[in-house]
DRENSE-554242 format. One record per residue: residue number from 1; x, y, z of N, C-alpha, C, O in turn. Coordinates in steps of 0.02 Angstrom, whole numbers, always signed. Example, Ala and Ser with C-alpha at 12.3 -4.5 7.8 and 13.67 -1.06 7.14 Angstrom:
2
k / n.u / n.v / n.w / ca.u / ca.v / ca.w / c.u / c.v / c.w / o.u / o.v / o.w
1 / +660 / -284 / +390 / +615 / -225 / +390 / +660 / -165 / +390 / +712 / -166 / +423
2 / +642 / -112 / +354 / +684 / -53 / +357 / +645 / +2 / +394 / +670 / +57 / +402
***
This chain:
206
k / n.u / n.v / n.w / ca.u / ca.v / ca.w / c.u / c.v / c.w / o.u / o.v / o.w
1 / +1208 / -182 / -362 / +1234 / -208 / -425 / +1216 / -281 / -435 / +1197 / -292 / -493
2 / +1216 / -339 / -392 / +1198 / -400 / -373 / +1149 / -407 / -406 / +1141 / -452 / -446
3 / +1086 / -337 / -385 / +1010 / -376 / -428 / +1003 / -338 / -487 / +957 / -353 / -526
4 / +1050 / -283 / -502 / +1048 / -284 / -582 / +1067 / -323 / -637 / +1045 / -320 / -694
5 / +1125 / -374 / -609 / +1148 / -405 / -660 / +1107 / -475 / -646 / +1108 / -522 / -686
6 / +1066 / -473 / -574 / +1019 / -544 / -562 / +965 / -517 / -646 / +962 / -552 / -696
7 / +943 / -472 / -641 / +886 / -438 / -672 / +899 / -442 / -751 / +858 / -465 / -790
8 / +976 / -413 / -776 / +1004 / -435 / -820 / +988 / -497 / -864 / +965 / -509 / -920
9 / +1023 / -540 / -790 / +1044 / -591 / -844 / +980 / -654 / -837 / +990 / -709 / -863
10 / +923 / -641 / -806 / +854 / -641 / -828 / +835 / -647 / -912 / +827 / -690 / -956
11 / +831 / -569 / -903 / +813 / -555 / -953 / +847 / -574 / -1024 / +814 / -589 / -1074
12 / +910 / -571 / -1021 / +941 / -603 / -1067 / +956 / -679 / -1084 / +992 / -703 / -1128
13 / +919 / -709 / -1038 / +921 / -781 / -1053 / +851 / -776 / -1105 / +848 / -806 / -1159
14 / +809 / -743 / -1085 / +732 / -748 / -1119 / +733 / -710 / -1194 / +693 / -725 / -1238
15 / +783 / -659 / -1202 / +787 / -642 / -1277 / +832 / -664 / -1309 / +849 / -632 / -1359
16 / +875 / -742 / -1287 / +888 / -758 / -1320 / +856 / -823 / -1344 / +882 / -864 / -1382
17 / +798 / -827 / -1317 / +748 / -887 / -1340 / +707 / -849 / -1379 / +673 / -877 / -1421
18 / +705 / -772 / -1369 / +651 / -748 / -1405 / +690 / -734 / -1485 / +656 / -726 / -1535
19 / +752 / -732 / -1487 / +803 / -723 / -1547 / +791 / -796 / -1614 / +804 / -793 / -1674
20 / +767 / -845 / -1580 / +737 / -906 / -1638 / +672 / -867 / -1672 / +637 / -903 / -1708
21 / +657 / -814 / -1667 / +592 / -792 / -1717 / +642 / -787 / -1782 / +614 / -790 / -1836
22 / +691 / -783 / -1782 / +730 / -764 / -1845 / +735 / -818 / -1889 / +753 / -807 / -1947
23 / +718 / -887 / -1866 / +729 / -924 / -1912 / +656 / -983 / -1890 / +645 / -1035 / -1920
24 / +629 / -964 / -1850 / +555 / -1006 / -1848 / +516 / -991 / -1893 / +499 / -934 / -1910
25 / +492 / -1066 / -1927 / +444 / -1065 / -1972 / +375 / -1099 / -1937 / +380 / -1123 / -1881
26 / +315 / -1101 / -1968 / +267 / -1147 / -1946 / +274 / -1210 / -1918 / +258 / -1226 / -1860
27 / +313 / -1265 / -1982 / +315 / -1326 / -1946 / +391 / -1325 / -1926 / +437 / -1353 / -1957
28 / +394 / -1302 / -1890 / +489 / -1316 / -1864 / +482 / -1372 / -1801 / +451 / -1367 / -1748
29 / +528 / -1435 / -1829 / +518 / -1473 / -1769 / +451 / -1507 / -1775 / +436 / -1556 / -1742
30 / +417 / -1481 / -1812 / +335 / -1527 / -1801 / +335 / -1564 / -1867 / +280 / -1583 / -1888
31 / +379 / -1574 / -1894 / +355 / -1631 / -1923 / +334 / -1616 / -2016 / +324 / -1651 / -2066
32 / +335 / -1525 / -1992 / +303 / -1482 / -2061 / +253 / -1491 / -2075 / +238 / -1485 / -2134
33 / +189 / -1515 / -2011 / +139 / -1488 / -1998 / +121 / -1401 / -1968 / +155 / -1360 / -1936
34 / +72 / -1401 / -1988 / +57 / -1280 / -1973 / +9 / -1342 / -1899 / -23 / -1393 / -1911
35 / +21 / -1308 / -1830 / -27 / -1337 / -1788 / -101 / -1308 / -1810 / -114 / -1264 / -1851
36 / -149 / -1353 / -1763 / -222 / -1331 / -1793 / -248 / -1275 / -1732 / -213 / -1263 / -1683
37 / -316 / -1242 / -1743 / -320 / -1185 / -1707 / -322 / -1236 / -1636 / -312 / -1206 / -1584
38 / -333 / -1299 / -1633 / -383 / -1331 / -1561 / -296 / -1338 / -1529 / -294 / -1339 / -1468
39 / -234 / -1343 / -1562 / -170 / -1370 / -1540 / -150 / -1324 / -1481 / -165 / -1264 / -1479
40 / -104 / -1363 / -1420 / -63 / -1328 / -1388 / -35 / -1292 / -1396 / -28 / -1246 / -1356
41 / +10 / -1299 / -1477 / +42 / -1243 / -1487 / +1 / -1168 / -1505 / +36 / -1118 / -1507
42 / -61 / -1163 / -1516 / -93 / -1128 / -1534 / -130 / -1091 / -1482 / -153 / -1035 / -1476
43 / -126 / -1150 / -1443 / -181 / -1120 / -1383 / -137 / -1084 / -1335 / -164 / -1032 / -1313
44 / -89 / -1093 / -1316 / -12 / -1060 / -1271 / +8 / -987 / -1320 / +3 / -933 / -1292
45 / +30 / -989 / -1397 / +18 / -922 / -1409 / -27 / -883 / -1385 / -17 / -829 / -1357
46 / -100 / -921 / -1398 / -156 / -860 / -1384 / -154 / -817 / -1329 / -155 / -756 / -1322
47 / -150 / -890 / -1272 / -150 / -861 / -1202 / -115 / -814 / -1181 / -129 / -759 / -1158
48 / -33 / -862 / -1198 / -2 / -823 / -1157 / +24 / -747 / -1178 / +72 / -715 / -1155
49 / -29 / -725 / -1236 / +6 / -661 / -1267 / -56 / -609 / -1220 / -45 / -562 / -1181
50 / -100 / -629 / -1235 / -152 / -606 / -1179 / -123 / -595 / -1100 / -127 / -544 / -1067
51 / -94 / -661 / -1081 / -33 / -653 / -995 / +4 / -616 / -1029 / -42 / -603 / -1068
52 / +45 / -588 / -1049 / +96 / -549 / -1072 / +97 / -496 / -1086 / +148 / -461 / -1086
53 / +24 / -475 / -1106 / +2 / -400 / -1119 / +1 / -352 / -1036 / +32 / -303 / -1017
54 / -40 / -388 / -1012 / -49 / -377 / -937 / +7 / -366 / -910 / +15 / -312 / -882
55 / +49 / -407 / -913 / +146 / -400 / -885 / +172 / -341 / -886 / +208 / -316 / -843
56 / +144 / -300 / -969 / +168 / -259 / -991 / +156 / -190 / -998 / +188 / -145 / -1024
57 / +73 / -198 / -953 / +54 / -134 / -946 / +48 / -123 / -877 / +38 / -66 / -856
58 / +56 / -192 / -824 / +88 / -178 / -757 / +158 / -152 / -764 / +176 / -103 / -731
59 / +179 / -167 / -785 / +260 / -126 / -770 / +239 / -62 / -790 / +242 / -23 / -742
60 / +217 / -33 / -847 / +210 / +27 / -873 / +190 / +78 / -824 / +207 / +136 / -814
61 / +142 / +32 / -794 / +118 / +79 / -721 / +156 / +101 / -687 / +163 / +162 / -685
62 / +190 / +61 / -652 / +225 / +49 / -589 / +286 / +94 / -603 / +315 / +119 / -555
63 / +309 / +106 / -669 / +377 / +130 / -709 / +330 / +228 / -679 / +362 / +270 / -647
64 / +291 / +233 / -691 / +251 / +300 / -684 / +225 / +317 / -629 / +192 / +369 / -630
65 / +231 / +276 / -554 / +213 / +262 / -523 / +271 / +281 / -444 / +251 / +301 / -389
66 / +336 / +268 / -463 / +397 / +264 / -435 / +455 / +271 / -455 / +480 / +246 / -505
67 / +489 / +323 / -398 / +567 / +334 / -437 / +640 / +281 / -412 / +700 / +289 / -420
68 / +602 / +228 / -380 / +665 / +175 / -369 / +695 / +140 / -434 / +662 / +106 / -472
69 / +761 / +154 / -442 / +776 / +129 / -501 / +774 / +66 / -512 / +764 / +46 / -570
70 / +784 / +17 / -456 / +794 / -38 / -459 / +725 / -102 / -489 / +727 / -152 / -525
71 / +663 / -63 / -446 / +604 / -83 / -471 / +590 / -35 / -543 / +542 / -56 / -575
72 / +612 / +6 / -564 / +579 / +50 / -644 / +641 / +2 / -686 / +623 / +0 / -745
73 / +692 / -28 / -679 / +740 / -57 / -712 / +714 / -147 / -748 / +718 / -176 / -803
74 / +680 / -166 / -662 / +651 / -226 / -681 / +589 / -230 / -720 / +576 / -272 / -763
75 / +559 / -190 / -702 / +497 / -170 / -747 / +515 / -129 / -799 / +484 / -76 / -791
76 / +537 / -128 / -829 / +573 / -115 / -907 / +584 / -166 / -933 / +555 / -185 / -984
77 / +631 / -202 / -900 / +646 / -264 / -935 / +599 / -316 / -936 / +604 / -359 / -980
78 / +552 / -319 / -891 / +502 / -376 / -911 / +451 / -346 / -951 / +411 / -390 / -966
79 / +437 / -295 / -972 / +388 / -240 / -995 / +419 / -253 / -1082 / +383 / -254 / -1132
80 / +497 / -260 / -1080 / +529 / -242 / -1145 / +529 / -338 / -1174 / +516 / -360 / -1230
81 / +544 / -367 / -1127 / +542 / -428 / -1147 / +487 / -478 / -1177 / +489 / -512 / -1228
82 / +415 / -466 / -1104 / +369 / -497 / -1122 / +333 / -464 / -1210 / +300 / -493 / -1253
83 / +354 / -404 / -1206 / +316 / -372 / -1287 / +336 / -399 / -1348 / +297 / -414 / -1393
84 / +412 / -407 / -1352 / +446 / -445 / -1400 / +401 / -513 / -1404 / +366 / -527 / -1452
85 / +406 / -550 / -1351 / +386 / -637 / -1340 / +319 / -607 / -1376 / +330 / -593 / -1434
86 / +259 / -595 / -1357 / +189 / -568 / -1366 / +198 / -556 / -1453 / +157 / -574 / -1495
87 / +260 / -524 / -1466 / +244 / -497 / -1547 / +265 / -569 / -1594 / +236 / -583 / -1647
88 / +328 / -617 / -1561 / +324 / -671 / -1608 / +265 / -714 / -1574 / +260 / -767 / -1604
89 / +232 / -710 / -1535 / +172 / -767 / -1523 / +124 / -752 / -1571 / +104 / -790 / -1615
90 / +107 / -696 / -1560 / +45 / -647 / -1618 / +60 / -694 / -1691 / +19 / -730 / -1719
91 / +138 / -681 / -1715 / +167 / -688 / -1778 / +164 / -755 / -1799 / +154 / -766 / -1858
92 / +171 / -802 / -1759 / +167 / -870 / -1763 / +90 / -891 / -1794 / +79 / -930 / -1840
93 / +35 / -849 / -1745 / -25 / -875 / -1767 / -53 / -836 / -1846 / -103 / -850 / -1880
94 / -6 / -790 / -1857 / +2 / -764 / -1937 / +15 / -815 / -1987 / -8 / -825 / -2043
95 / +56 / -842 / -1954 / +105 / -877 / -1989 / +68 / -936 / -2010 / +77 / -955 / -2068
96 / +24 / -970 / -1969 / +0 / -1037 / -1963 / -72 / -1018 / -1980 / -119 / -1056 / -1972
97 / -77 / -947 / -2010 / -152 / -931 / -2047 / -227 / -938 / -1972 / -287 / -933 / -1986
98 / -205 / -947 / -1911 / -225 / -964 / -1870 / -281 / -891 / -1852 / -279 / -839 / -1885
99 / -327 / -904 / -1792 / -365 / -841 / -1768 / -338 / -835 / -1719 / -321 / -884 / -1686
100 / -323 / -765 / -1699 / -291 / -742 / -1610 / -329 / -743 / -1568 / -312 / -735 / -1510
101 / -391 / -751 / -1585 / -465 / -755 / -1528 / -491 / -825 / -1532 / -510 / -837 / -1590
102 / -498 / -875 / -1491 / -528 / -923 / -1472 / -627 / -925 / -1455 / -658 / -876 / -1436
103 / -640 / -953 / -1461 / -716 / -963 / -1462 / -711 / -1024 / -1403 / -766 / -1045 / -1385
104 / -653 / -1053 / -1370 / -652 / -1087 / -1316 / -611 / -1036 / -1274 / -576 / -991 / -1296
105 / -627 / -1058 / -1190 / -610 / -1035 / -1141 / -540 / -1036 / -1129 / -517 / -1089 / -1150
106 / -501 / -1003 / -1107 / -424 / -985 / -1093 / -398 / -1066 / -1062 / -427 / -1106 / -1025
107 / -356 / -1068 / -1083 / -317 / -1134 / -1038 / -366 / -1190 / -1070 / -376 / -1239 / -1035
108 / -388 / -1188 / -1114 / -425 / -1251 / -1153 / -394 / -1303 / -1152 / -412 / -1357 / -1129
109 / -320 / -1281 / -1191 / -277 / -1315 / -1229 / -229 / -1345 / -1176 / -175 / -1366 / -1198
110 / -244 / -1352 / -1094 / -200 / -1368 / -1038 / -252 / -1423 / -1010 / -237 / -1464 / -966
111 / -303 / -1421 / -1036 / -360 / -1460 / -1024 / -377 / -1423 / -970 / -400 / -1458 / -924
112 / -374 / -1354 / -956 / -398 / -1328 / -897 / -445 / -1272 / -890 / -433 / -1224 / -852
113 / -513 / -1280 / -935 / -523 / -1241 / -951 / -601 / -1237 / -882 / -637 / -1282 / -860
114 / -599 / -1148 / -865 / -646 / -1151 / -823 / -595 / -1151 / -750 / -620 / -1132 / -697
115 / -525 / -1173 / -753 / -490 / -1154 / -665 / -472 / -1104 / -666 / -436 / -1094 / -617
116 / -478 / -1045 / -712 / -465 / -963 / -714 / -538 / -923 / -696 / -545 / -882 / -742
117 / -588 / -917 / -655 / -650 / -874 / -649 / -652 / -837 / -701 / -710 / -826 / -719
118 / -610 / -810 / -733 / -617 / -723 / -741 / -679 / -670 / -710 / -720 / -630 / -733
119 / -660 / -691 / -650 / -701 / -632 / -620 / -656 / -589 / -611 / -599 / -600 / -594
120 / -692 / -516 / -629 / -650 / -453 / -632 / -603 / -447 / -665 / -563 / -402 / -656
121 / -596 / -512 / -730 / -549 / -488 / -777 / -495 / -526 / -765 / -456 / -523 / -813
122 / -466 / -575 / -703 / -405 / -621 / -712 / -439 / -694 / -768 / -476 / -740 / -750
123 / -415 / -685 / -819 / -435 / -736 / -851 / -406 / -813 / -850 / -431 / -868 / -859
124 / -335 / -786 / -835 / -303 / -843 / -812 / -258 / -849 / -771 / -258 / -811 / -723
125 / -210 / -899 / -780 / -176 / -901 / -683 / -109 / -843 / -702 / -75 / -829 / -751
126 / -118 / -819 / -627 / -69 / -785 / -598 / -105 / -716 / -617 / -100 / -673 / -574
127 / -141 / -698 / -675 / -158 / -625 / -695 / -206 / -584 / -622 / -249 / -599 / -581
128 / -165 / -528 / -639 / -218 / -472 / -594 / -305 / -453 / -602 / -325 / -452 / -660
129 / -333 / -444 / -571 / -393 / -422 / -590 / -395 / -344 / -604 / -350 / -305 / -590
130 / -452 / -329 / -633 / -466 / -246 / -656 / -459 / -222 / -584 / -448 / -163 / -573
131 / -465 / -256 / -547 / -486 / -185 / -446 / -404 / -196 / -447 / -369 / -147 / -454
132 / -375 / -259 / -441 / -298 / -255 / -433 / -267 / -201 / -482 / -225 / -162 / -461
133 / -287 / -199 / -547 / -240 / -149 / -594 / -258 / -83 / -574 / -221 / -33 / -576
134 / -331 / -87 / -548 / -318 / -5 / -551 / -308 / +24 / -464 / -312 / +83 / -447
135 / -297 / -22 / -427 / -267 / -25 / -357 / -214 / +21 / -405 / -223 / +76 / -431
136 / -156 / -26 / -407 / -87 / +3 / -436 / -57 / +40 / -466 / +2 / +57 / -472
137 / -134 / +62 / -497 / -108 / +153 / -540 / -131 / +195 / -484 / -118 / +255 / -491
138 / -165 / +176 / -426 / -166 / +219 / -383 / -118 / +242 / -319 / -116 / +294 / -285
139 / -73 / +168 / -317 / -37 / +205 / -268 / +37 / +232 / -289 / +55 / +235 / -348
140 / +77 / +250 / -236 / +142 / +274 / -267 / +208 / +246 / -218 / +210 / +209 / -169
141 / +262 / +282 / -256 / +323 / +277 / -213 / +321 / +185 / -183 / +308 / +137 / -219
142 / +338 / +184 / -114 / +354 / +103 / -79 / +294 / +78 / -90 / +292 / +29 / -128
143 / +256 / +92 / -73 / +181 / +49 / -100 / +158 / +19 / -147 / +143 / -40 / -143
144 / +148 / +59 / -209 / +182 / +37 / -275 / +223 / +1 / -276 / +201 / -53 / -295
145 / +278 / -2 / -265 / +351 / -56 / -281 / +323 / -103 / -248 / +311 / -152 / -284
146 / +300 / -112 / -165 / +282 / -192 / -143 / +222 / -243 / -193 / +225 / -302 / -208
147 / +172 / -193 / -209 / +101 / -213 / -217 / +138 / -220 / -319 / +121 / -275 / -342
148 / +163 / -194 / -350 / +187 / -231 / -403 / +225 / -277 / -402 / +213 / -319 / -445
149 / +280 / -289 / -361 / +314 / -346 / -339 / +264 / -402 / -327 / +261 / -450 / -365
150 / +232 / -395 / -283 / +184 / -447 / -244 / +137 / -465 / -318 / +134 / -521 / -342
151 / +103 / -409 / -345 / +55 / -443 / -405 / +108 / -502 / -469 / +99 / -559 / -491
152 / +168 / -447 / -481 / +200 / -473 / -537 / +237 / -539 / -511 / +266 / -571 / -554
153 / +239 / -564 / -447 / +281 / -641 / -410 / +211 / -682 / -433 / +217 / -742 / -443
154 / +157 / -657 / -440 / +98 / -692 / -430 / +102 / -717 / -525 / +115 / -773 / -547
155 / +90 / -673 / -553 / +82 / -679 / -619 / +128 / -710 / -655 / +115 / -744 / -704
156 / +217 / -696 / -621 / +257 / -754 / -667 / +236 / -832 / -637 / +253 / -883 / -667
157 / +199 / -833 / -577 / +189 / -923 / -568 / +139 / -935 / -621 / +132 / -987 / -653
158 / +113 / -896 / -625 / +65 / -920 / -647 / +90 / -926 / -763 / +84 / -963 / -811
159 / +111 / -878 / -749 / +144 / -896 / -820 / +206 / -952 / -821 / +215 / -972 / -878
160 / +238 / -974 / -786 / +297 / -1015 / -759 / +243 / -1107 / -784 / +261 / -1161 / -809
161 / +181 / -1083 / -762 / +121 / -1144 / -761 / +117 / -1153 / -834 / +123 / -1207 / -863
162 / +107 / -1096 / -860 / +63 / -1105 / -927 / +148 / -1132 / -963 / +142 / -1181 / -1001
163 / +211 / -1109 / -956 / +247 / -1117 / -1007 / +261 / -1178 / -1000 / +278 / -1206 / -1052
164 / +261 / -1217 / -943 / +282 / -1286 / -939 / +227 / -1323 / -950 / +238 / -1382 / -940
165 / +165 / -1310 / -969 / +125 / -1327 / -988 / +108 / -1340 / -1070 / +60 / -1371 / -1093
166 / +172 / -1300 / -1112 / +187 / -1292 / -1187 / +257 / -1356 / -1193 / +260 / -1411 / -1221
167 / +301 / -1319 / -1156 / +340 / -1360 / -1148 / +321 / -1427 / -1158 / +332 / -1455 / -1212
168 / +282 / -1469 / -1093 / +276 / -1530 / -1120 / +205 / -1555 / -1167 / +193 / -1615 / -1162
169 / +167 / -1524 / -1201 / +126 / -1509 / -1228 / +128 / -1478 / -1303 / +87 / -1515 / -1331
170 / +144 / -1447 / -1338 / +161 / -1400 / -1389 / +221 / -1447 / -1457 / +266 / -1485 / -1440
171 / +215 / -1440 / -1485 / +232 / -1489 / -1561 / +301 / -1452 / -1583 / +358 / -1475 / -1579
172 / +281 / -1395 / -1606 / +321 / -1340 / -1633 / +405 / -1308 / -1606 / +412 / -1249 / -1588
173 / +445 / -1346 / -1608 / +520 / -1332 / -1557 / +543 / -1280 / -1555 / +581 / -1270 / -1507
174 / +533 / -1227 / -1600 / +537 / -1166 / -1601 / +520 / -1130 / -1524 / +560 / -1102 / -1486
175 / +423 / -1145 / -1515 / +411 / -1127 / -1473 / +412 / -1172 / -1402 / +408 / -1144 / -1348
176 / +418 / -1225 / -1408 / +433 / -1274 / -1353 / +511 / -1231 / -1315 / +516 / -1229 / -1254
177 / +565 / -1200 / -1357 / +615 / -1201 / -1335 / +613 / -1097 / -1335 / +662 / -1060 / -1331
178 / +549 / -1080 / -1340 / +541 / -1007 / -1293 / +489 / -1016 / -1236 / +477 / -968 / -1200
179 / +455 / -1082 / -1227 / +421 / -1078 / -1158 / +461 / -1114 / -1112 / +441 / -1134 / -1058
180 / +522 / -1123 / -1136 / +581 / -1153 / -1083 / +611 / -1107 / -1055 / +623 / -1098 / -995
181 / +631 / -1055 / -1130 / +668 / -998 / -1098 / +614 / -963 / -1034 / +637 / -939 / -982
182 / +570 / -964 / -1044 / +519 / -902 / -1004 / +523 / -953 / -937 / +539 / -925 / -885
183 / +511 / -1007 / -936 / +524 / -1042 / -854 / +577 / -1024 / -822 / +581 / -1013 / -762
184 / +622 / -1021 / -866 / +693 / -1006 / -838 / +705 / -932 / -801 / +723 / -913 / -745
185 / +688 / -905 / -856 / +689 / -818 / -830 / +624 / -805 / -804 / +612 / -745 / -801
186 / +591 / -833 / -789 / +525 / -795 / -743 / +544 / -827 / -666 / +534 / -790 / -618
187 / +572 / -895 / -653 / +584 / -908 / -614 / +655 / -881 / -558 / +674 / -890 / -500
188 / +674 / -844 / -618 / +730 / -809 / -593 / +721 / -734 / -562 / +755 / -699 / -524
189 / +672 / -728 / -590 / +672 / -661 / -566 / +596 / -670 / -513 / +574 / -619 / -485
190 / +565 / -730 / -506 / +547 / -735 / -459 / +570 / -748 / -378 / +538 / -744 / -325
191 / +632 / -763 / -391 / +668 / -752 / -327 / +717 / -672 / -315 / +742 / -651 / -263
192 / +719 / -647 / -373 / +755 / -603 / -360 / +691 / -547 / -333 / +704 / -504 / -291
193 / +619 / -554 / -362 / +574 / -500 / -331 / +570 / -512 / -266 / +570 / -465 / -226
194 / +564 / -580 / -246 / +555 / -601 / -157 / +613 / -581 / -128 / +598 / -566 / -70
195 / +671 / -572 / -137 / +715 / -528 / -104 / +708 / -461 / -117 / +712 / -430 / -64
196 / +698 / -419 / -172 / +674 / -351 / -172 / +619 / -332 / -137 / +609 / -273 / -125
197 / +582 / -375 / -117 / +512 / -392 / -70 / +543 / -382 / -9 / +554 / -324 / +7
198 / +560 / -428 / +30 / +605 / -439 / +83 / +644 / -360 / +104 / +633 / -329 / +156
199 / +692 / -340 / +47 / +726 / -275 / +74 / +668 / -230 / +116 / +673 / -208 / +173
200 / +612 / -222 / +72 / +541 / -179 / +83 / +513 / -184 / +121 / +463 / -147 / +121
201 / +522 / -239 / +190 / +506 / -267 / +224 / +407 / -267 / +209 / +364 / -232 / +235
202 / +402 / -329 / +153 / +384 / -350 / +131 / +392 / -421 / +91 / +445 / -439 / +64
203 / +323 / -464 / +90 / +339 / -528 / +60 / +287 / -565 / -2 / +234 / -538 / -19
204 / +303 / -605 / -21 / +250 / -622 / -80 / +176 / -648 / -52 / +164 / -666 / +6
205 / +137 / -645 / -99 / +79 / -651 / -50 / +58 / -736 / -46 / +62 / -782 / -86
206 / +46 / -733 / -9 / +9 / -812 / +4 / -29 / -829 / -31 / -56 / -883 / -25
***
């Protein structure tokens, strides 16, 4: 019960940062400037809806993959959460007349563009590669649960990076104050996977 309501109340810290789509406009907080396509705020939608997609079709797996409730529960909720966040990021760059595809490299807008390889498809930090995703539709039962645990501890640092990277970076308070929420709740349930790790006698990867 401990890591359902850890898992919980995760997730519910993050939809309620994701609950300001209801009243975010373009320039909220900025001044009632729309950011430009080259802006942080622009460049952190792009990305991180791209990190977020991935989030969301790792869980999907892993949900088809294993009948532990505890891991199909958490992966629901980050599966149900990150999609929401992903649909107002999308909406924002609607909003701001913006393009969802960049003609610069991922993490541009962190000034970091080029420390993601994308070899095999991790384009940016923390993401899995194509051999890692389709590792994970291959295995099942405890194996599955460690090796999604272990990928998805990897992928919230690495999204944990990019949001504090909006945070102090990004114009728009709307979204400054949902890449807070997502530090908060990714970091939370990054300790709660290293103990679900741990039970499995298993640990995060180095």
């Amino acid at each position: 019960m401990r890591h359902a309501g850890l898992v919980a109340g995760a997730a519910a810290t993050a939809l309620v940062a994701a609950g300001a789509i209801t009243y975010a406009v373009a320039g909220d907080d900025g001044g009632g400037r729309t950011p430009s396509a080259e802006s942080a705020d622009a460049g952190f939608a792009r990305d991180m809806a791209v990190h977020h997609q991935q989030a969301v079709e790792m869980s999907y797996i892993v949900r088809d993959r294993t009948k532990d409730e505890e891991v199909r529960r958490l992966a629901y909720d980050i599966a149900q959460t990150q999609a929401n966040q992903r649909g107002m990021m999308l909406g924002w760059l609607d909003l701001w007349g913006l393009p969802k595809v960049s003609s610069e490299p991922p993490m541009t807008w962190m000034d970091m563009d080029g420390m993601a390889s994308a070899k095999d498809g991790a384009l940016m930090p923390g993401m899995a590669t194509n051999s890692e995703m389709k590792k994970l539709g291959e295995l099942s039962g405890k194996q599955a649960e460690v090796y999604y645990l272990q990928l998805m501890t990897d992928h919230h640092k690495g999204g944990v990076h990019m949001a504090e990277g909006c945070v102090d970076r990004c114009v728009v308070g709307v979204e400054k104050r949902l890449a807070q929420g997502m530090v908060d709740a990714q970091q939370s349930e990054i300790l709660l996977m290293a103990d679900m790790l741990k039970q499995r006698g298993a640990a995060p990867r180095p």
